[in-house]
N, C-alpha and C positions, 0 to 999 in steps of 0.2 A: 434447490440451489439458490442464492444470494450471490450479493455482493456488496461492497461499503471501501470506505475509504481506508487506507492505513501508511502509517511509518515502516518506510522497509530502510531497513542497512546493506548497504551492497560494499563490493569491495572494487577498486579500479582496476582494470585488465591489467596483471602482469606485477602488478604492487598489492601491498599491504593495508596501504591506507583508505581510510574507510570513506561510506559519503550515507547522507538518510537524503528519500526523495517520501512525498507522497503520491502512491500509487492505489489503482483499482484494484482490488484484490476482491478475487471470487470464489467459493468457498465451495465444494460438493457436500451430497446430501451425509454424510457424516460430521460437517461443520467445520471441516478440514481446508488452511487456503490449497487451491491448485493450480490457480493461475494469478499472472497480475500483470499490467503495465501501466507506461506515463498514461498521463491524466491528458482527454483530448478537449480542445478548446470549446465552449457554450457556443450555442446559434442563436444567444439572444441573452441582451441584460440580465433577467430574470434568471434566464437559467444558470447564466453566471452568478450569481447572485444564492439560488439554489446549492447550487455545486460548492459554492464556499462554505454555505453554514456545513453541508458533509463532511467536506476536508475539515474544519476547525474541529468535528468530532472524534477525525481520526487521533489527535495529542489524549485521548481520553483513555485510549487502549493501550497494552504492553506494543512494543516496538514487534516487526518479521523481521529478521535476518534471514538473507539468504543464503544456507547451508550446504553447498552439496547442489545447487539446480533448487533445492527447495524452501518454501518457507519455513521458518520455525520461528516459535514465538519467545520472547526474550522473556526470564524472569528475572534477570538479575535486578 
C-alpha cells in the first residue's frame, strides 16, 4: 500500500456545483485509491518545502472524482 498526492473533484453538500481540492489519497495493494483527505500542515520548513514539490506532482495525473463515496479516476 502507498500513498501520493492527487486532484480530487468533489461536489458541495446539497448542490451540483463542483470544487477540486488536493488531497492524500492512498491506494490498496491492487493499486486501487481507498482512502483520502485534506492535506495536514508540515512541522517544519523543509518539510513544507517536501510536501509541495508532491502536490505540484499531483497536476501530472488524471483528476479522482468522487463517485458514489468513491474515487474514480477521470478520463475525459
Amino acid at each position: 500500500m502507498y500513498w501520493n498526492y492527487r486532484v480530487v473533484e468533489d461536489k458541495y453538500p446539497k448542490s451540483d456545483k463542483s470544487y477540486f481540492e488536493i488531497c492524500e489519497v492512498h491506494y490498496d495493494k491492487n493499486h486501487v485509491p481507498h482512502a483520502w483527505g485534506e492535506i495536514m500542515p508540515a512541522e517544519s520548513l523543509e518539510d513544507l518545502k517536501d510536501d509541495y514539490e508532491y502536490m505540484r506532482k499531483a497536476f501530472e495525473s488524471p483528476v479522482l472524482k468522487v463517485v458514489d463515496g468513491k474515487l474514480v479516476e477521470v478520463t475525459e
